[in-house]
C-alpha positions in Angstrom: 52.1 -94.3 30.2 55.4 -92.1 30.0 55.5 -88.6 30.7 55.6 -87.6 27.1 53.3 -90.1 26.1 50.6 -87.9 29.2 51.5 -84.4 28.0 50.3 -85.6 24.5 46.9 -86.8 25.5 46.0 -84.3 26.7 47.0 -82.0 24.2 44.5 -84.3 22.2 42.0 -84.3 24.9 42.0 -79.8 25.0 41.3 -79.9 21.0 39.0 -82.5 20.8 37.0 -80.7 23.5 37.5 -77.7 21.8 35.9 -78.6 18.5 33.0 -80.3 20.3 32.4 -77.2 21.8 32.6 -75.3 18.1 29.7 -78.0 17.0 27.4 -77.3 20.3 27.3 -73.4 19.6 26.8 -73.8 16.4 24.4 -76.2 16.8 22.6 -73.8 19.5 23.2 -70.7 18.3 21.9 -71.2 14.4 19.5 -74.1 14.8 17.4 -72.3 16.8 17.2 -69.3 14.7 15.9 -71.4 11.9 13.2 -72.8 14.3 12.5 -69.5 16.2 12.0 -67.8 12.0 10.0 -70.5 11.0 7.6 -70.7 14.3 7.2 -66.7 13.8 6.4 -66.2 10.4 5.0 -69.4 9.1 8.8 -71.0 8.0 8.4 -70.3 4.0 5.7 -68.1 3.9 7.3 -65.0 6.0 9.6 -64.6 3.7 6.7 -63.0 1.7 4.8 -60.8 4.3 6.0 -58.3 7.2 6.8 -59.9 10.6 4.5 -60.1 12.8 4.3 -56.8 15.5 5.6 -53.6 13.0 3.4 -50.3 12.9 3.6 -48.1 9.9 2.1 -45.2 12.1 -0.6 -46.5 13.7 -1.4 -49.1 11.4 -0.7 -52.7 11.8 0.9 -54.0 9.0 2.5 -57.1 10.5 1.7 -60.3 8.3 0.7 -57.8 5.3 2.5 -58.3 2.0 4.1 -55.1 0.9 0.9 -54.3 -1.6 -1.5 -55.2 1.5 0.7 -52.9 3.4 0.3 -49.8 1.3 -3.4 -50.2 0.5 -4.0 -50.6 4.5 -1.6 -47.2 5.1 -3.6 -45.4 2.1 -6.8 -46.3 3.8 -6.0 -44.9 6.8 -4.9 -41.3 5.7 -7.8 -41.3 3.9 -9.7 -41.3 6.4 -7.4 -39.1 8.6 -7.9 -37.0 5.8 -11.9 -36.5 6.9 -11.3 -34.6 10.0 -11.7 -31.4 11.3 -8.6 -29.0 11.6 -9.6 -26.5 13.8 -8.0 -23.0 12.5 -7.9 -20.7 15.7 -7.2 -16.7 15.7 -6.1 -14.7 18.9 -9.4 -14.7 20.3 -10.4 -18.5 20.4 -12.6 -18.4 17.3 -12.3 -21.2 15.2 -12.5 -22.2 11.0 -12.7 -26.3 10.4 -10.7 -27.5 7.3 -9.8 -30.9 6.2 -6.2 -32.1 5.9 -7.7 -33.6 2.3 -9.0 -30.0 1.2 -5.1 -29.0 2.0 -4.0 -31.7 0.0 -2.8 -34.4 2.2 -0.2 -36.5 1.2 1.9 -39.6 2.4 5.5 -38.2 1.9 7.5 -41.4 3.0 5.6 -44.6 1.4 9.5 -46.5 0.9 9.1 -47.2 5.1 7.0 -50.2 3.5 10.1 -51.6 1.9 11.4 -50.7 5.4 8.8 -52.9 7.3 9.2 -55.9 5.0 12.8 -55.9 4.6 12.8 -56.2 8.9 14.2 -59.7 10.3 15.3 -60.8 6.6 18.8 -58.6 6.1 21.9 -59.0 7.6 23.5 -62.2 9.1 21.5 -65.0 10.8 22.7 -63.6 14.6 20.9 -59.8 13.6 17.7 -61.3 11.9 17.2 -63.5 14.9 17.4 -60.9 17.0 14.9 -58.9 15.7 12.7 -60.9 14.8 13.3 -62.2 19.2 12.6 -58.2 19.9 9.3 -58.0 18.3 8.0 -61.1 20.8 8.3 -58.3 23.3 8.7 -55.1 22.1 6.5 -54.2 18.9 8.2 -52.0 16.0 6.9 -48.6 15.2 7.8 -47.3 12.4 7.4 -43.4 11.5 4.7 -42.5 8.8 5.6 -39.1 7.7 2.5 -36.7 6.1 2.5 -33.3 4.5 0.4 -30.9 3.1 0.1 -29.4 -0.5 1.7 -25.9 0.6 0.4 -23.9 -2.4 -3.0 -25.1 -1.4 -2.4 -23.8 2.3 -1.3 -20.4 1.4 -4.4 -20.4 -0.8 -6.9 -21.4 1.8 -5.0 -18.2 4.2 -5.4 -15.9 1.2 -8.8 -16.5 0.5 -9.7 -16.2 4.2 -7.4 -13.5 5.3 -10.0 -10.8 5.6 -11.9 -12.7 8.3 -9.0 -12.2 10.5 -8.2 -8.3 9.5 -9.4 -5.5 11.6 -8.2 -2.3 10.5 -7.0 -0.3 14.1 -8.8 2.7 15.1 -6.8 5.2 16.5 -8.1 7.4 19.5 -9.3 11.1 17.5 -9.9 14.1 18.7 -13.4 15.7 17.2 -14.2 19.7 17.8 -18.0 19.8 18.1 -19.8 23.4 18.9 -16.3 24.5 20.0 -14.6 22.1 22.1 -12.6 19.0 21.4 -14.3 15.2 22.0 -12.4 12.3 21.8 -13.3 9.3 20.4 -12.0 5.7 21.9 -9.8 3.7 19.5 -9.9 -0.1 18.8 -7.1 -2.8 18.0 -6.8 -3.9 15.0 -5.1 -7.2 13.0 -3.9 -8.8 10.8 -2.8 -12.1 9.3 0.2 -13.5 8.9 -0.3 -15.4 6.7 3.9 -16.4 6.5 3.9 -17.5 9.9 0.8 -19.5 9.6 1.3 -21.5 6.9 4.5 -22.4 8.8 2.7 -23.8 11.8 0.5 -25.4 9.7 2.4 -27.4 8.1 4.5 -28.0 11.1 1.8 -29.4 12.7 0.7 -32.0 10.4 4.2 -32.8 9.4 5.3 -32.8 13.1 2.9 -33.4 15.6 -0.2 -34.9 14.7 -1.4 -38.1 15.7 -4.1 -37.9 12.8 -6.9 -37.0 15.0 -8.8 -33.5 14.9 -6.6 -30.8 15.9 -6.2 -27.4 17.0 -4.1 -25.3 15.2 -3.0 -21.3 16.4 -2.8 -19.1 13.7 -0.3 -16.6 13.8 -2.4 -13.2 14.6 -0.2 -10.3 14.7 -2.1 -7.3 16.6 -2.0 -3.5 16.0 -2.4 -1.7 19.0 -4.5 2.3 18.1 -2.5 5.3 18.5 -3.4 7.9 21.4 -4.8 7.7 24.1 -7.2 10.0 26.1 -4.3 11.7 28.5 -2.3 12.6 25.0 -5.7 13.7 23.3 -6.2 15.9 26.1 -3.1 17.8 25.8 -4.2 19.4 22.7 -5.7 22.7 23.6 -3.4 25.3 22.0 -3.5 27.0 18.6 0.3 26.5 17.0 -0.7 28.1 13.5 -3.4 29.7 11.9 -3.6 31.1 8.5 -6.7 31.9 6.1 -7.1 33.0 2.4 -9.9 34.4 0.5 -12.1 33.3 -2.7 -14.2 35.7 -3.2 -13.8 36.4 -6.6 -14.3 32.5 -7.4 -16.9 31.4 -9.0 -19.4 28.7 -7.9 -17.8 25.6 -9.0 -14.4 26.9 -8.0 -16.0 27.9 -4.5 -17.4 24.4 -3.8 -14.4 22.5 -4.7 -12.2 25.0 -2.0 -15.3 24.0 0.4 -15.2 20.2 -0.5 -11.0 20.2 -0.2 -11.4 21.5 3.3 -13.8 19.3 4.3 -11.8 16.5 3.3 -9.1 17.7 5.7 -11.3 19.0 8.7 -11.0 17.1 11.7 -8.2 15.4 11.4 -5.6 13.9 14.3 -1.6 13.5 13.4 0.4 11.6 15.7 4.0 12.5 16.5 5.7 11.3 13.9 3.3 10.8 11.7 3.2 12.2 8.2 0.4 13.7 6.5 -0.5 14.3 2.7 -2.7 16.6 1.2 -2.9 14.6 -1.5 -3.8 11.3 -0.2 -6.0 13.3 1.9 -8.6 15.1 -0.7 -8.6 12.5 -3.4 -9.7 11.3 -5.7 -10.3 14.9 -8.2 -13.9 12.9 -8.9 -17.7 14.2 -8.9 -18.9 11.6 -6.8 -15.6 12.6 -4.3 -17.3 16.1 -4.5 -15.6 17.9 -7.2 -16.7 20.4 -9.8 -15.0 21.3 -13.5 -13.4 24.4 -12.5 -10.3 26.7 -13.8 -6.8 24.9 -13.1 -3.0 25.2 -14.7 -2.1 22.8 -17.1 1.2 22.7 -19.0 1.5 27.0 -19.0 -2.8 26.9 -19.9 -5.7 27.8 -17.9 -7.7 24.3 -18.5 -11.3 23.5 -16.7 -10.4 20.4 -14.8 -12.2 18.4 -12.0 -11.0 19.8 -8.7 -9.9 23.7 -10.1 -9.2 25.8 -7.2 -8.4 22.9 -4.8 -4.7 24.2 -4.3 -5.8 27.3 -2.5 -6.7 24.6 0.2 -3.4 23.4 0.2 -1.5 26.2 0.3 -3.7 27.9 3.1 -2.5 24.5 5.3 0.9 25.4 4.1 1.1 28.6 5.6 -0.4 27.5 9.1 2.0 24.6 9.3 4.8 26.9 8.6 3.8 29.1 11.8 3.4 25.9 13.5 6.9 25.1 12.8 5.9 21.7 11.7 8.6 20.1 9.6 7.3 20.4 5.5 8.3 16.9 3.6 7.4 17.9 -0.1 6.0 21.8 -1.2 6.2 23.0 -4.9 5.1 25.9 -6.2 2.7 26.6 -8.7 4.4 26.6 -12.7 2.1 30.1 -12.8 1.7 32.8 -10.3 -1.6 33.0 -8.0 -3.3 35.9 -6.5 -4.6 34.7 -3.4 -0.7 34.7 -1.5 2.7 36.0 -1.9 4.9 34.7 -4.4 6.3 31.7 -2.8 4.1 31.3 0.0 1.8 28.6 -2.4 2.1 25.0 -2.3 0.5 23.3 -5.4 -0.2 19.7 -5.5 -1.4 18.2 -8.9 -2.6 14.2 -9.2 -1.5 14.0 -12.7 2.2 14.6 -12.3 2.0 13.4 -8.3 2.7 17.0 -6.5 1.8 16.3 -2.9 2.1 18.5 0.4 3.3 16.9 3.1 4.2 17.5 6.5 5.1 15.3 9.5 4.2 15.7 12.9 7.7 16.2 14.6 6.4 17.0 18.0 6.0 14.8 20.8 2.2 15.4 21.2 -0.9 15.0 18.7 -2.0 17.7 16.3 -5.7 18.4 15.2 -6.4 19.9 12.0 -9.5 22.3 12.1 -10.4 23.4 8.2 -13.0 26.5 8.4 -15.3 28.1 5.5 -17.3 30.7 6.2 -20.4 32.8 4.1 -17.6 35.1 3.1 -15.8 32.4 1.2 -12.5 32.8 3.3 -11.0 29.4 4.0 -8.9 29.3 7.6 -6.4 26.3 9.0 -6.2 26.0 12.9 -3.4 23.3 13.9 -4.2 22.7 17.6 -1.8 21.2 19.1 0.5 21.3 23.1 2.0 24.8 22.7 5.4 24.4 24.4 7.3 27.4 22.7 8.1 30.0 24.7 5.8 32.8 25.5 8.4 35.4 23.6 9.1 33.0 20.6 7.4 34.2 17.7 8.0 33.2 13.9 7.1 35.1 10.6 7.4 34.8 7.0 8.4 37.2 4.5 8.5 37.1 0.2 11.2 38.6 -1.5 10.8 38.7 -5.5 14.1 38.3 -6.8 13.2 38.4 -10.5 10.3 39.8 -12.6 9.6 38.8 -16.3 7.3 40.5 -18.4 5.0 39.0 -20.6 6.0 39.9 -24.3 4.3 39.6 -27.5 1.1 37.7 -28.3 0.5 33.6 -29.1 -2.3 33.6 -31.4 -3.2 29.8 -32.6 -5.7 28.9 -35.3 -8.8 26.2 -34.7 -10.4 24.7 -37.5 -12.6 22.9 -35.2 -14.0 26.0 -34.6 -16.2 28.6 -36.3 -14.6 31.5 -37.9 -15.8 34.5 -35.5 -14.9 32.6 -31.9 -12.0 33.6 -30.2 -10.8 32.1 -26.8 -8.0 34.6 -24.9 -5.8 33.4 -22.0 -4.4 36.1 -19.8 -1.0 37.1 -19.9 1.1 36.1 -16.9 3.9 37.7 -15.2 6.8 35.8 -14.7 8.9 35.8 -11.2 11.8 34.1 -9.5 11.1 34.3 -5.3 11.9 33.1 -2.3 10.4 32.9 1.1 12.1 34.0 4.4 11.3 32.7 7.6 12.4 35.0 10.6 12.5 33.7 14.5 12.2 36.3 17.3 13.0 36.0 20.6 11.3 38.5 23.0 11.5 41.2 20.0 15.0 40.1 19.6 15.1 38.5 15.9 17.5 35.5 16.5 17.5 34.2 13.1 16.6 34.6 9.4 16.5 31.5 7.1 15.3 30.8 3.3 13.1 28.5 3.2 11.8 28.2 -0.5 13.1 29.3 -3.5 9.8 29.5 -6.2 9.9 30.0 -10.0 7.1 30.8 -12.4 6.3 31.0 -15.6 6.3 34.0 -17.7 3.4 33.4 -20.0 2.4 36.0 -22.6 -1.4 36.6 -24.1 -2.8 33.8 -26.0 -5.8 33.5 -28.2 -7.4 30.4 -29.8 -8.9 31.5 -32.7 -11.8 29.8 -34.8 -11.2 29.9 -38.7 -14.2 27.5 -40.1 -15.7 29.0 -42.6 -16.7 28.5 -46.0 -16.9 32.1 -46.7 -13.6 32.9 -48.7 -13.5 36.8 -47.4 -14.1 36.0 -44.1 -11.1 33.2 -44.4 -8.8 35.6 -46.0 -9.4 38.1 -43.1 -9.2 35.7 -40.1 -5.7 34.4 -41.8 -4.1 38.5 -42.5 -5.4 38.9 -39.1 -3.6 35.8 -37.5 -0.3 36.6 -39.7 -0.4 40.3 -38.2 0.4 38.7 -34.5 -1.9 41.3 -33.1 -4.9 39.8 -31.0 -6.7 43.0 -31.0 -6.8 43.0 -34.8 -7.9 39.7 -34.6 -10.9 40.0 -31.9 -11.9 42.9 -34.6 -12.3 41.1 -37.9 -13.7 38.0 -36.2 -16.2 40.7 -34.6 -17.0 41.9 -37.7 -17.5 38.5 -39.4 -19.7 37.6 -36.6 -22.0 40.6 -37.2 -22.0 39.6 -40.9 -20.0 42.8 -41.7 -16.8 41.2 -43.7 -16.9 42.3 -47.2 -13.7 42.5 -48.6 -10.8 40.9 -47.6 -9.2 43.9 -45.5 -11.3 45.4 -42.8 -10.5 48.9 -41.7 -9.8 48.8 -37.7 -11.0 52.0 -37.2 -14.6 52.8 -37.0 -15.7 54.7 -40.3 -19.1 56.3 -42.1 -20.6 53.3 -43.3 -18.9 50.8 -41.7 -20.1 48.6 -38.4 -19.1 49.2 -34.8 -17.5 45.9 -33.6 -19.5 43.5 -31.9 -19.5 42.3 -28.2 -16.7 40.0 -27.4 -17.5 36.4 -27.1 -18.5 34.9 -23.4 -15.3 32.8 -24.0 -13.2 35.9 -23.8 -11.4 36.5 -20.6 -10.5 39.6 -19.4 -6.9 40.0 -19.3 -5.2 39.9 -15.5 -1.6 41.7 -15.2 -0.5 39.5 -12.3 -2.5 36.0 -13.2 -5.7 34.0 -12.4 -6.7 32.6 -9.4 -6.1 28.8 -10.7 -4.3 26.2 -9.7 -2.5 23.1 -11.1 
């Protein structure tokens, strides 16, 4: 054999090797694949069901068809749906619910698909090795749950309460003279927000379908005070105190009741307070009477009449306090019982409120006082830190005064010809209110602190005109058109007595004819400078 003819062989010889070589891997690398599937999953047959060593969760769906698959998973959430979810608050107590009564659901059934499709896709090197892996290593697939979430935030709404405790703030209390206080509790509350997220994070997330604990998201409210502040408060800041003498009984007991309501109350620093919220609602079972009130530029009976002396008797005390005053208005009609601007009204019908806010940086205790001779007094107790020569006082100035002119005389067929119902004139005035700061008898400043404005209001009678006596209705309507109330109060005197004989009563007393009669109980006597009422 030449040269050439050597180099040539065994050129042939590397190729011929080489293709043998092609045959063996292919012969070992695919042949076996086909055995290794077929041993595994029953040659044929596997192609139908899920290999042998997959976990949907913690169920074993190898050698399940898909259907089998999904009944098995179902079966097993249903019964994971049985058990007890143990709801806890702050405090370690606990509230079972199922995961079925919160609407437990499978939220990821297409991992099925997942667990059937293993060791058939892809080319014959990837399905054999999977289907190797899972002779030693089983697959666990992830079954994903959730809860209904509208059914969650129902369950926490409907048993919110349970978990609310309304904090009670440490109070001060002034018994035969001298201040107890009273411990305060925590309170909470649920929320329910937070809650429902760790709910549902916990079954989505981290349950292994067992019973389970669950925290509830508590938030707690810590009470205001504490004994050392409480004790602080020794010191009168303000005092002031009206009279109601001339009120009558009803008017009387609903000053008495308003005070009441406010007696004994602690304010916080920084805490506001509202007359309003405070004595409310104007009811009978809250303790009110029908009693004389403003309404509109009218003296009305209403539920509560006479409670704004109670108001404006606070306002004046938390003035010399030198608390800071949120919301004051004045009455739409003067009153008796203080200087013009020196009133606060407060009306629930149109939402008038007094307010003030605690701007110190101690408590405050509200002492309401009324005594046999219906005077109604306001202590604000409180850490006196003002110095010894500081001293405040208030002064009104009337700007403006408006007399009342003319009569307002109205006609009332709903009422009988004879009655007549006055309403006092009332003065009008424009004021304002000064406060003035001394300093060791030094004054240091003089400020405006309210400008007021009220009504002018003249006379008005309500007069009664049924009748079917045409004299007497020919009288009561020259007497209306005359403008004059006395003239009226006369001829509906006289028609009252039975004395109207001709259609145009003298008003002066003459031989033969009739004195007039008393006036009416409905009749007020008129007041120069306005009723004691409020709105």
């Amino acid at each position: 054999m030449n040269k050439h003819s050597g180099t040539l062989y065994h050129r042939w010889t590397r190729v011929a090797m080489r293709v043998v070589m092609a045959f063996a891997v292919a012969f070992f690398v695919f042949l076996p694949c086909g055995l290794v599937y077929a041993g595994a999953n029953g040659g044929a047959a596997g192609d139908r069901v899920i290999p042998r060593g997959i976990y949907i969760g913690p169920v074993d769906v190898g050698g399940m068809t898909a259907d089998q698959a999904k009944t098995a998973v179902g079966a097993f959430l249903e019964d994971a749906g049985g058990v007890r979810l143990s709801l806890k608050d702050d405090e370690g107590e606990a509230q079972g619910v199922t995961p079925r009564a919160m609407g437990l659901s499978w939220k990821n059934p297409e991992i099925v698909q997942e667990a059937f499709n293993y060791g058939k896709r892809g080319n014959a090197v990837r399905r054999y090795k999977e289907l190797k892996d899972l002779e030693h290593h089983m697959k666990h697939l992830d079954l994903e749950v959730t809860l209904d979430e509208k059914l969650v935030r129902e369950w926490l709404e409907e048993n919110a309460e349970r978990y609310e405790q309304k904090a009670v703030n440490y109070e001060l209390h002034r018994q035969n003279g001298a201040f107890v206080i009273t411990n305060g509790n925590r309170g909470s509350e649920l929320d329910k927000e937070e809650s429902l997220k760790r709910i549902m994070s916990k079954v989505s997330e981290d349950w292994d379908f067992g019973p389970a604990d669950i925290e509830l998201a508590i938030v707690v409210q810590e009470p205001m005070g504490s004994k050392e502040e409480l004790e602080s408060v020794k010191d009168i800041l303000g005092t002031y105190t009206t009279s109601y003498r001339s009120s009558g009984g009803a008017r009387s007991a609903n000053v008495e009741n308003g005070c009441r309501l406010i007696n004994d109350t602690t304010v916080y620093p920084g805490q506001e307070f509202s007359v309003l919220s405070a004595i409310t609602p104007f009811t009978e079972g809250n303790g009110y009477q029908l009693a004389a009130s403003y309404q509109n530029g009218q003296v009305v009976d209403s539920l509560g009449g006479g409670i704004c002396q109670v108001s404006t008797t606070l306002y004046n005390a938390v003035l010399l306090a030198e608390l800071a005053v949120k919301e004051r208005h004045n009455h739409s009609m003067i009153v008796t019982y203080v200087s013009p601007s020196a009133d606060a009204a407060i009306a629930e019908s149109t939402n008038k409120d007094f307010k003030f806010v605690n701007d110190l940086d101690t408590p405050i205790y509200i002492e309401g006082i009324t005594d046999s001779d219906k005077r109604i007094t306001f202590n604000i107790y409180g850490k006196e830190t003002r110095d010894p020569g500081h001293k405040v006082s208030f002064e009104s100035e009337t700007l403006e005064k408006i007399m009342p002119e003319g009569d307002v005389i109205n006609a009332n067929a709903s009422l009988p010809a004879g009655e007549v119902q006055i309403q006092s004139a009332h003065i009008g005035y424009r004021a304002q209110l000064w406060k003035i700061v001394t300093e060791n008898g030094v004054q240091v400043s003089r400020d405006v602190i309210n400008s007021s404005n009220y009504k002018m209001v003249p006379r008005i009678a309500t007069v009664g005109t049924a009748t079917t006596d045409p004299a007497a209705e020919n009288a009561l309507n020259q007497a209306i058109s005359s403008g004059s109330i006395d003239l009226v109060q006369q001829i509906a005197s006289a028609i009252r007595a039975g004395a109207v004989s001709s259609p145009q009563p003298q008003p002066e007393t003459q031989e033969g004819s009739v004195e007039p009669a008393p006036q009416p109980e409905t009749e007020a006597a008129p007041v120069a400078e306005g009723a004691p009422a409020e709105e």
